[in-house]
C-alpha positions as CSV (number, residue, x, y, z in Angstrom):
1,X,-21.2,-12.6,-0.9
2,X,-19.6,-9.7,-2.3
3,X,-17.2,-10.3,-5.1
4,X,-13.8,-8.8,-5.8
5,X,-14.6,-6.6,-8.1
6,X,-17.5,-5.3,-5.6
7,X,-15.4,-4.9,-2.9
8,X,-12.8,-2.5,-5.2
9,X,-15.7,-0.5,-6.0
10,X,-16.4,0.1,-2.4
11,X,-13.0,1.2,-1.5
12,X,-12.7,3.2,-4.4
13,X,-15.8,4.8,-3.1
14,X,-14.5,5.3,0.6
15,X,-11.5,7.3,-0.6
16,X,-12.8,9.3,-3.0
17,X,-14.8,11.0,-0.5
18,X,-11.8,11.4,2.2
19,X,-10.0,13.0,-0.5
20,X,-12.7,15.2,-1.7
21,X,-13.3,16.5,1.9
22,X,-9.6,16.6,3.0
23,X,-7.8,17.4,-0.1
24,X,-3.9,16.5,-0.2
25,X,-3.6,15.5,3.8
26,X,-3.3,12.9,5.4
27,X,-6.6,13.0,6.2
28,X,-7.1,12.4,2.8
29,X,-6.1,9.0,2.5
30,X,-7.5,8.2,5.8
31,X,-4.3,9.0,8.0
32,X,-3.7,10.5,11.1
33,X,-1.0,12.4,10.8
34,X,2.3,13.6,8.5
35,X,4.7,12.1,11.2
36,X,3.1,8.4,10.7
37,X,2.4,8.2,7.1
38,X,6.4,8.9,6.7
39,X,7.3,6.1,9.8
40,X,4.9,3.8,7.6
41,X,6.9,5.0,4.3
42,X,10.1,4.2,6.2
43,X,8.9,0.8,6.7
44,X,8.2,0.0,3.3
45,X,10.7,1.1,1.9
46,X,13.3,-1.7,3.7
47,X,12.4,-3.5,1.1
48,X,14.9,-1.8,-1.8
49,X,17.9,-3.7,-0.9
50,X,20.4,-1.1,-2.8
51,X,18.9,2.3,-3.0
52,X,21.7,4.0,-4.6
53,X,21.6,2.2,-7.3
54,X,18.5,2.6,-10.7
55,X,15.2,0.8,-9.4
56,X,11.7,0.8,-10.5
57,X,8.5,0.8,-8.0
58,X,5.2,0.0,-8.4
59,X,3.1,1.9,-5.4
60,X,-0.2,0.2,-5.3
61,X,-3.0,2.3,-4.0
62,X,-0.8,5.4,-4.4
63,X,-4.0,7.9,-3.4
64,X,-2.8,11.6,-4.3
65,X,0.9,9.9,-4.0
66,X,2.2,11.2,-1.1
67,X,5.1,8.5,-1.4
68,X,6.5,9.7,-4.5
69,X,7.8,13.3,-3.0
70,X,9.0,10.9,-0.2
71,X,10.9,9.1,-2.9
72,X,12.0,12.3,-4.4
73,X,13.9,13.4,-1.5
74,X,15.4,10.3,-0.7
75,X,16.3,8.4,-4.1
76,X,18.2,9.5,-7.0
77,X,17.7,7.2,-9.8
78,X,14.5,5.5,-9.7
79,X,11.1,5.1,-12.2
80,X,8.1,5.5,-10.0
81,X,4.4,4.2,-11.5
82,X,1.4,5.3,-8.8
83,X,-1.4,2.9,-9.2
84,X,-4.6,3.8,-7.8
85,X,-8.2,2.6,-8.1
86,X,-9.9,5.6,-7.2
87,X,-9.6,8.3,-10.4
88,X,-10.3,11.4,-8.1
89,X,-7.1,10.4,-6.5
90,X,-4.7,9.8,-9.6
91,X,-6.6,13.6,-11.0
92,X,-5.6,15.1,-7.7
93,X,-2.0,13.5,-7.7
94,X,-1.3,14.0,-11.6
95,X,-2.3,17.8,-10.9
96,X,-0.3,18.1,-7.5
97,X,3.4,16.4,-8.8
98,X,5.5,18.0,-11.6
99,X,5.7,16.1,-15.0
100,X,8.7,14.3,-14.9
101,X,9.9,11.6,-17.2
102,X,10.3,9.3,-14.2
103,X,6.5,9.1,-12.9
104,X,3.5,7.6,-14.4
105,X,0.0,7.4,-13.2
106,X,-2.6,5.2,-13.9
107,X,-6.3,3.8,-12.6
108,X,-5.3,0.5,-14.4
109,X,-2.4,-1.7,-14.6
110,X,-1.3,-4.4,-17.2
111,X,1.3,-7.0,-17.1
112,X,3.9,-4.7,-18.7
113,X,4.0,-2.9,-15.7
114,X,5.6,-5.1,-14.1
115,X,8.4,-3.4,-11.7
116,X,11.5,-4.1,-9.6
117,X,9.2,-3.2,-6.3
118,X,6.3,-2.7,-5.6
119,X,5.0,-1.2,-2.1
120,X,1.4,-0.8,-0.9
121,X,0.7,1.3,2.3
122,X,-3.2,0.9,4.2
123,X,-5.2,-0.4,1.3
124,X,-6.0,-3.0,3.1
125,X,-7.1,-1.3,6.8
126,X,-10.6,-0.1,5.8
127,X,-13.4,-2.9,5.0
128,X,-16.0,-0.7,6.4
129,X,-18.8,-3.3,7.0
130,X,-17.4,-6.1,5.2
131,X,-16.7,-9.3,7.3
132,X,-13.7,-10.1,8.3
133,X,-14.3,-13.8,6.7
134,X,-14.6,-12.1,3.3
135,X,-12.3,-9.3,3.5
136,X,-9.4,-12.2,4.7
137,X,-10.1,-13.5,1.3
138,X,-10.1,-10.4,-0.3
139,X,-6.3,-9.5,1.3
140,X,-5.2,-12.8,0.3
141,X,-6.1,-12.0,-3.5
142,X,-4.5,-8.9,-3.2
143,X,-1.2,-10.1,-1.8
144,X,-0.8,-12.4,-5.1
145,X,-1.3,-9.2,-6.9
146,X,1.5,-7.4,-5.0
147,X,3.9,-10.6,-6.2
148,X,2.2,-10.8,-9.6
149,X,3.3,-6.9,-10.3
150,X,6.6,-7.3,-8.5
151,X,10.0,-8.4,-9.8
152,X,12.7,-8.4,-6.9
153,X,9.9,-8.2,-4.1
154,X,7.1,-6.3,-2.6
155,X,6.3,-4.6,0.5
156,X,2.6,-4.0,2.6
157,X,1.3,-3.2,6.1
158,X,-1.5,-4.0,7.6
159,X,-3.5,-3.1,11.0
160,X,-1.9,-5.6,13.2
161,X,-4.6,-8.2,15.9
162,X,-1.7,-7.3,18.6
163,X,-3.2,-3.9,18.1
164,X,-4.5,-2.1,21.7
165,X,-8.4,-3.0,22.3
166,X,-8.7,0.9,23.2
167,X,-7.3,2.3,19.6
168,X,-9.1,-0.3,17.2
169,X,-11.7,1.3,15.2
170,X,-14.6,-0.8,14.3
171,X,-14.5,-0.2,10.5
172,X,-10.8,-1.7,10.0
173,X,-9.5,-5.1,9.6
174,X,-7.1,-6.4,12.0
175,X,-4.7,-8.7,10.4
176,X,-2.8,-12.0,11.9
177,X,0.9,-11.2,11.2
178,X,1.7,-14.8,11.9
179,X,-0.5,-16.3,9.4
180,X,0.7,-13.4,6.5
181,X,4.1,-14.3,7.7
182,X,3.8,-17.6,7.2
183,X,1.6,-17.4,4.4
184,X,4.6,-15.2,2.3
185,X,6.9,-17.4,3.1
186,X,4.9,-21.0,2.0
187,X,3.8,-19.1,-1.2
188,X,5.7,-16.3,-2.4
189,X,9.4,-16.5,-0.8
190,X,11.8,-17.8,1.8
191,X,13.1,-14.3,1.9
192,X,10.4,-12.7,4.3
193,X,10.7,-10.2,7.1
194,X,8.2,-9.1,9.5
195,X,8.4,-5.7,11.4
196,X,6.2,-5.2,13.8
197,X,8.4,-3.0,16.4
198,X,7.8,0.7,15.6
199,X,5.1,2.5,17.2
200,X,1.5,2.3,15.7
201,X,-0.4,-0.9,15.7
202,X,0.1,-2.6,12.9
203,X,3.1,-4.4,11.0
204,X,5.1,-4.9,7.6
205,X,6.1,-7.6,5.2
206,X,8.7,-7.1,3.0
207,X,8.6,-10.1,0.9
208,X,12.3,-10.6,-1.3
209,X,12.7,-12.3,-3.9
């Protein structure tokens, strides 16, 4: 059985290559296009509460991040730390994005970083030939990481099992919205929303605290 450590390797692995052979697209990061990697942003993102005012976020599995320009032309006063396992993609996104006294990157993460939010976008789609008994563990571990690093709450989506049979692609887990649902709520929050009404197959959490 593979372990967790294993199974990071792996994915660090899978898009390192996507972004070596696609660069800064969405291809990149294992996307289809510009116009659903922003609908999945605008998902996520329901879960700062009061955007005008200072926040910090915490995007885990940030790739060449991609989500902090969206953050830049939406938000005014926030701290932004892109987290990524994969260091091709945190060289590519610390060459691509400006220095700025409001954005960190890093391949590692310690309990001091800590933030407000933190929001996680398709690190969980791809588990290649993993099975779907182990990667369901390996999302579970993850979610409690997403709540460890989080202070006010935390946001992810995942490739939904109400998917269409025709689009599912047979590398990618398909995840039980009910059972995450109910699984935020029994262990993380009473405060959880699922959306799972805007146009790709899959759905968002956006667990409050």
């Amino acid at each position: 059985m593979a372990s967790h450590k294993e199974l990071l390797e792996k994915v660090s692995s899978y898009y390192t290559k996507k972004v070596l052979q696609f660069g800064t697209t969405p291809a990149g990061v294992d996307w289809n296009s510009y116009e659903s990697q922003e609908l999945r942003f605008e998902q996520l993102l329901k879960i700062i509460k009061k955007p005008a005012e200072h926040f910090t976020v915490l995007d885990y599995g940030c790739g060449y991040g991609s989500m902090y320009k969206y953050f830049q032309q939406r938000y005014k006063d926030f701290e932004y730390l892109g987290f990524d396992i994969s260091e091709e993609m945190i060289k590519t996104a610390s060459e691509i994005h400006l220095p700025n006294d409001n954005v960190q990157w890093k391949t590692h993460i310690l309990e001091q970083d800590r933030k407000d939010y933190v929001v996680a976008s398709g690190i969980l789609n791809v588990k290649q030939e993993t099975p779907a008994e182990i990667w369901d563990g390996f999302v579970i571990d993850i979610f409690r990481e997403l709540n460890k690093y989080s202070t006010k709450g935390f946001a992810v989506n995942l490739a939904s099992t109400y998917a269409d049979a025709d689009e599912r692609k047979e590398n990618f887990y398909y995840a039980d919205p009910c059972y995450l649902f109910d699984f935020c709520k029994r262990n993380f929050s009473k405060y959880v929303t699922l959306l799972h009404d805007y146009s790709l197959g899959e759905f968002t959490l956006l667990v409050t605290k």
